[in-house]
Residue frames as a rotation matrix with the C-alpha (Angstrom) as fourth column:
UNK 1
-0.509 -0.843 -0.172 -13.42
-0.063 0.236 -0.970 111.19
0.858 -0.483 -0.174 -45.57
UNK 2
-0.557 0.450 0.698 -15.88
-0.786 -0.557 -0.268 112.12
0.268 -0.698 0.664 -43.23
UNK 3
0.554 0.830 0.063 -18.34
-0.800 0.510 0.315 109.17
0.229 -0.225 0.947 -43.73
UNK 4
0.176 -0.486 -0.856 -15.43
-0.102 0.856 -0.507 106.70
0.979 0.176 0.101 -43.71
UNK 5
-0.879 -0.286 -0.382 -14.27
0.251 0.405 -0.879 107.14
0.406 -0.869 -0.284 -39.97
UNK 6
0.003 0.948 0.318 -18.45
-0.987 0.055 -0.152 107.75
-0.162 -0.313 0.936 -39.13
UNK 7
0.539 0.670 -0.511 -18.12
-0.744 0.663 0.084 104.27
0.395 0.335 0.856 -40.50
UNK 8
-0.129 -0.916 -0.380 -15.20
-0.075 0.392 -0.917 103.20
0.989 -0.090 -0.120 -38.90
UNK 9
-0.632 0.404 0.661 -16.37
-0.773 -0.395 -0.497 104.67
0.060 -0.825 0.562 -35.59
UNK 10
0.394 0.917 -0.061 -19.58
-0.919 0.391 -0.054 102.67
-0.026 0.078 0.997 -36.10
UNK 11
0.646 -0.228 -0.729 -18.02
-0.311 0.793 -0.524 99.66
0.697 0.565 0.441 -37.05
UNK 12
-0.535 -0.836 0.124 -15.57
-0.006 -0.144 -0.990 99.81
0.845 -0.530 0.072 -33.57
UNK 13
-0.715 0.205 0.669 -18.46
-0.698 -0.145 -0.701 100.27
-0.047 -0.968 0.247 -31.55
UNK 14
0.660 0.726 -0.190 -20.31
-0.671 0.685 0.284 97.33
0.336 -0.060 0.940 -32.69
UNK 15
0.053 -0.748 -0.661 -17.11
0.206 0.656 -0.726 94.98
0.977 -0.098 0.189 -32.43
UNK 16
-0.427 -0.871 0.241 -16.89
-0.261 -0.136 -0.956 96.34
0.866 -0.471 -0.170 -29.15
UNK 17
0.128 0.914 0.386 -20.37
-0.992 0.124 0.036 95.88
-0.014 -0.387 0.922 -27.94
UNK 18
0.369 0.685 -0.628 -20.02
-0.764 0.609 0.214 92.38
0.529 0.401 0.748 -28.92
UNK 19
-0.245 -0.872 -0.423 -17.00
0.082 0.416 -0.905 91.71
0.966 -0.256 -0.030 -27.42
UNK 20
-0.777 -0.026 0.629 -18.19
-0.592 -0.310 -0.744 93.08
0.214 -0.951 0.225 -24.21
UNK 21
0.502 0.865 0.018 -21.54
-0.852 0.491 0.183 90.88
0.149 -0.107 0.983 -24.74
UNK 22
0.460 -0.377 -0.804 -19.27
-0.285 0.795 -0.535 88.15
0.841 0.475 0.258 -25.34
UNK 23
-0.380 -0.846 0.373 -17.36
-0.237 -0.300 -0.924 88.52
0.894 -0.440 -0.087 -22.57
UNK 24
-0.521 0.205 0.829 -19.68
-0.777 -0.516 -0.361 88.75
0.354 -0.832 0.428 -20.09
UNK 25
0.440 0.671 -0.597 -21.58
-0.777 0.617 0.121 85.78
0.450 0.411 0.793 -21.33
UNK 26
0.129 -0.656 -0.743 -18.21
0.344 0.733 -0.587 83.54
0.930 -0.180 0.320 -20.23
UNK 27
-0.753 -0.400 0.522 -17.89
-0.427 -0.305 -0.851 85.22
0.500 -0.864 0.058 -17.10
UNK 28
0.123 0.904 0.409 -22.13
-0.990 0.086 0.109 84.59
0.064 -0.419 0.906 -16.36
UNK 29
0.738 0.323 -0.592 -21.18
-0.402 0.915 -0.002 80.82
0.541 0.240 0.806 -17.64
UNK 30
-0.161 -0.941 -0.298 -18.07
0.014 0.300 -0.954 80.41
0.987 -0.158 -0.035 -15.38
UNK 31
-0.695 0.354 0.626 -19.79
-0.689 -0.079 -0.721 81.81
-0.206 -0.932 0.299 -12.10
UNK 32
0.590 0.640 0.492 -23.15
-0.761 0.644 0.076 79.29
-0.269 -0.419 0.867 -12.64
UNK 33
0.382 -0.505 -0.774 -20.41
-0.030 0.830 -0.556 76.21
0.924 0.236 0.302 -13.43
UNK 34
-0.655 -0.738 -0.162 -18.31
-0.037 0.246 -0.968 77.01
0.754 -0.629 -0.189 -10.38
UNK 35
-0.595 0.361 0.718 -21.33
-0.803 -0.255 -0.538 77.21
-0.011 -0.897 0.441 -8.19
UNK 36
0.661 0.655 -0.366 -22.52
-0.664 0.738 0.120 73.81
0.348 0.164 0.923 -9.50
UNK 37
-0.201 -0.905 -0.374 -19.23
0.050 0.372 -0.927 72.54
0.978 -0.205 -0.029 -8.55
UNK 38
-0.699 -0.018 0.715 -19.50
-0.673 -0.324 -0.665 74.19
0.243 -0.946 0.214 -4.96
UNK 39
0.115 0.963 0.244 -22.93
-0.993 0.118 0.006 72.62
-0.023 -0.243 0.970 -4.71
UNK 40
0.600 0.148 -0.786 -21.38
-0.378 0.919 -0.115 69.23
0.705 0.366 0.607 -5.59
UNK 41
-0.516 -0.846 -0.131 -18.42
-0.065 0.191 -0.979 69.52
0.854 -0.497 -0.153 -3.28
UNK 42
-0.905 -0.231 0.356 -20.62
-0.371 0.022 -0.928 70.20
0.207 -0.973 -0.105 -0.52
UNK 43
0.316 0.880 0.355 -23.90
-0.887 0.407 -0.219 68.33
-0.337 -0.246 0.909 -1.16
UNK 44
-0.209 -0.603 -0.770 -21.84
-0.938 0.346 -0.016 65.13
0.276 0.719 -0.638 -2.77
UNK 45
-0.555 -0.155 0.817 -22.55
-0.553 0.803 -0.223 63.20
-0.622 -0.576 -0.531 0.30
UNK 46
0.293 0.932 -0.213 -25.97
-0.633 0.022 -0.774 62.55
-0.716 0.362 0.597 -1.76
UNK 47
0.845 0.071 -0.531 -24.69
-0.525 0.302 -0.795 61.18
0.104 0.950 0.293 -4.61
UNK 48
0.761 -0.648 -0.022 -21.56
0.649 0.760 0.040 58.89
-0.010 -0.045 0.999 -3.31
UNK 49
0.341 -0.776 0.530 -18.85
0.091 -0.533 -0.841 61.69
0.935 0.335 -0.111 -3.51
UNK 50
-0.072 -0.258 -0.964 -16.74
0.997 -0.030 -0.067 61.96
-0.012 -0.966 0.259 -0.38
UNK 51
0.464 0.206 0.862 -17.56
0.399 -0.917 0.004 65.20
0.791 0.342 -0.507 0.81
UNK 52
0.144 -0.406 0.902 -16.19
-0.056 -0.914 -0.403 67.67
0.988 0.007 -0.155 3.35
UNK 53
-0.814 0.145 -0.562 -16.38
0.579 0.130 -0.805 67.96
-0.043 -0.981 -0.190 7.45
UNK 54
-0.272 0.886 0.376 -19.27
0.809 -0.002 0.588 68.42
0.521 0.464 -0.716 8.16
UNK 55
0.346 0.004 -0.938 -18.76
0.713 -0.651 0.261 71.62
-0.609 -0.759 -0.228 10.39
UNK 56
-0.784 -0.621 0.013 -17.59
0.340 -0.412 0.845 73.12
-0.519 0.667 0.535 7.35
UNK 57
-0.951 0.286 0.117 -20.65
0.157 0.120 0.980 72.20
0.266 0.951 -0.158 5.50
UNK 58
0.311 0.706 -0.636 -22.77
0.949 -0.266 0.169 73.66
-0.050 -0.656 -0.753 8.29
UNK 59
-0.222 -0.292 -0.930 -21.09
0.547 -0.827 0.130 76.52
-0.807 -0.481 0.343 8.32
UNK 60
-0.915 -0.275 -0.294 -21.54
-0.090 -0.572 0.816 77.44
-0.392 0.773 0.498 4.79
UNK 61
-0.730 0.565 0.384 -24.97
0.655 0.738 0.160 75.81
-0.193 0.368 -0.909 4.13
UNK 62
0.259 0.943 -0.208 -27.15
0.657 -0.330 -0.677 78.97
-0.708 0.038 -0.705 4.65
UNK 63
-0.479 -0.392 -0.785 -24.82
-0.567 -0.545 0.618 80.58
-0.670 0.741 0.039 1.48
UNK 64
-0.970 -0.224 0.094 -26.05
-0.067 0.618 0.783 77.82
-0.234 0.754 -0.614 -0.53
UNK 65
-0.018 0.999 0.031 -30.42
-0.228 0.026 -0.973 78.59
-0.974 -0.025 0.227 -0.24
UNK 66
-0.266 0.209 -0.941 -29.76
-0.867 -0.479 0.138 79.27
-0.422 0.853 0.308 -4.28
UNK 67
-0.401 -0.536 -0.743 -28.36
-0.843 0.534 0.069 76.03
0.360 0.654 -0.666 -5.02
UNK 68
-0.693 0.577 0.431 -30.64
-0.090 0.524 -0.847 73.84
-0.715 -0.626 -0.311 -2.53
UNK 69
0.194 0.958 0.211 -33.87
0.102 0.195 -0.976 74.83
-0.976 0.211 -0.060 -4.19
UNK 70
-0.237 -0.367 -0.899 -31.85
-0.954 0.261 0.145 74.48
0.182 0.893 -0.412 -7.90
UNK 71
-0.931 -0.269 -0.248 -31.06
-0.345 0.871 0.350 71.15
0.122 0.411 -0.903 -7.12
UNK 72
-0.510 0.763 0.396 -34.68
0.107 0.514 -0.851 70.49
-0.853 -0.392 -0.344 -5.55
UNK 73
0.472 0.616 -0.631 -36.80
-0.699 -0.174 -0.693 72.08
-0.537 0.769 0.348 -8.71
UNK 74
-0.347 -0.410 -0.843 -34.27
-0.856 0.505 0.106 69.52
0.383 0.759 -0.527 -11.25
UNK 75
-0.998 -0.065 -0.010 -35.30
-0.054 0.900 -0.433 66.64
0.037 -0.431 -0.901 -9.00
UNK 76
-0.126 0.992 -0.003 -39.18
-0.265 -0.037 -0.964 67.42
-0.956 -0.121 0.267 -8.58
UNK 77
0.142 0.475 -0.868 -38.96
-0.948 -0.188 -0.258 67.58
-0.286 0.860 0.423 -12.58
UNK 78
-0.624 -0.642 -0.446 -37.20
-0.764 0.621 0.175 64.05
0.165 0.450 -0.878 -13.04
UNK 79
0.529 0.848 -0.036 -39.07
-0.831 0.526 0.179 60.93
0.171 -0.065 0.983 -13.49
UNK 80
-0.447 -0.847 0.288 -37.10
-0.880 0.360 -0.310 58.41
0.159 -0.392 -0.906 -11.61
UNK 81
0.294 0.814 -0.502 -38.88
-0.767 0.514 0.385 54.90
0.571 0.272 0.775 -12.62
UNK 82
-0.076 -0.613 -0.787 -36.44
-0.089 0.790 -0.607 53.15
0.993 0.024 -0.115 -10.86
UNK 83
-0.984 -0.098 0.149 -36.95
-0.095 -0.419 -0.903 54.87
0.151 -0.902 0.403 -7.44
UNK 84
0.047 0.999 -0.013 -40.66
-0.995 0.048 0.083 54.42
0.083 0.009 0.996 -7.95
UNK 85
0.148 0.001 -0.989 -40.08
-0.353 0.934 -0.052 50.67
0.924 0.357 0.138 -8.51
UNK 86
-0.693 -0.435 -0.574 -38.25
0.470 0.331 -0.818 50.04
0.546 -0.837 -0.025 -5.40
UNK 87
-0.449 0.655 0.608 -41.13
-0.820 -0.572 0.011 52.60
0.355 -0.494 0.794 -3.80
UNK 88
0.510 0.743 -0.433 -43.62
-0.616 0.668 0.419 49.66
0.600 0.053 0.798 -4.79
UNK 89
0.290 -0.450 -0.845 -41.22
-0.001 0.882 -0.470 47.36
0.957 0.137 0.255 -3.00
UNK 90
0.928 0.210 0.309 -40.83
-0.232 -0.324 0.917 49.00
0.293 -0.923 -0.252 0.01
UNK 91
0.418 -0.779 -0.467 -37.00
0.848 0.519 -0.107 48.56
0.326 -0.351 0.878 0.11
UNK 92
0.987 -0.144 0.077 -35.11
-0.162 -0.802 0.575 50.80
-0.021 -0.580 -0.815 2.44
């Protein structure tokens, strides 16, 4: 009787460990989704999205250092042949 709820016991605190691993995992993936979002709402201008006032988007900009030098390191890595092309072209 003894080893059964030692195994039961055992068998509760893994399920619960996992659940709590599990858990947290969706919480870590919900906070770096909503802060790509943020980062679109208020850098959008960039990419064609209408985007806030811009007294707004001063005001918040020095919250955003994280997401700045994200979005710069994804861009340094990208090979943008198309943006090179037009380089060679000198079109502005």
């Amino acid at each position: 009787m003894k080893r059964l709820l030692y195994f039961l016991k055992k068998s509760f605190d893994v399920f619960d460990k996992a659940m709590k691993e599990d858990s947290t995992s969706f919480i870590r993936k919900q906070l770096e989704e909503e802060e790509n979002i943020f980062a679109l709402i208020t850098m959008g201008i960039f990419s064609g999205i209408p985007s806030p006032p811009t007294g707004i988007v001063l005001r918040i900009l020095p919250h955003m250092s994280r997401e700045i030098s994200i979005m710069i390191k994804r861009s340094a890595n990208l090979d943008d042949v198309f943006g090179e092309i037009m380089g060679t072209f000198n079109v502005d």
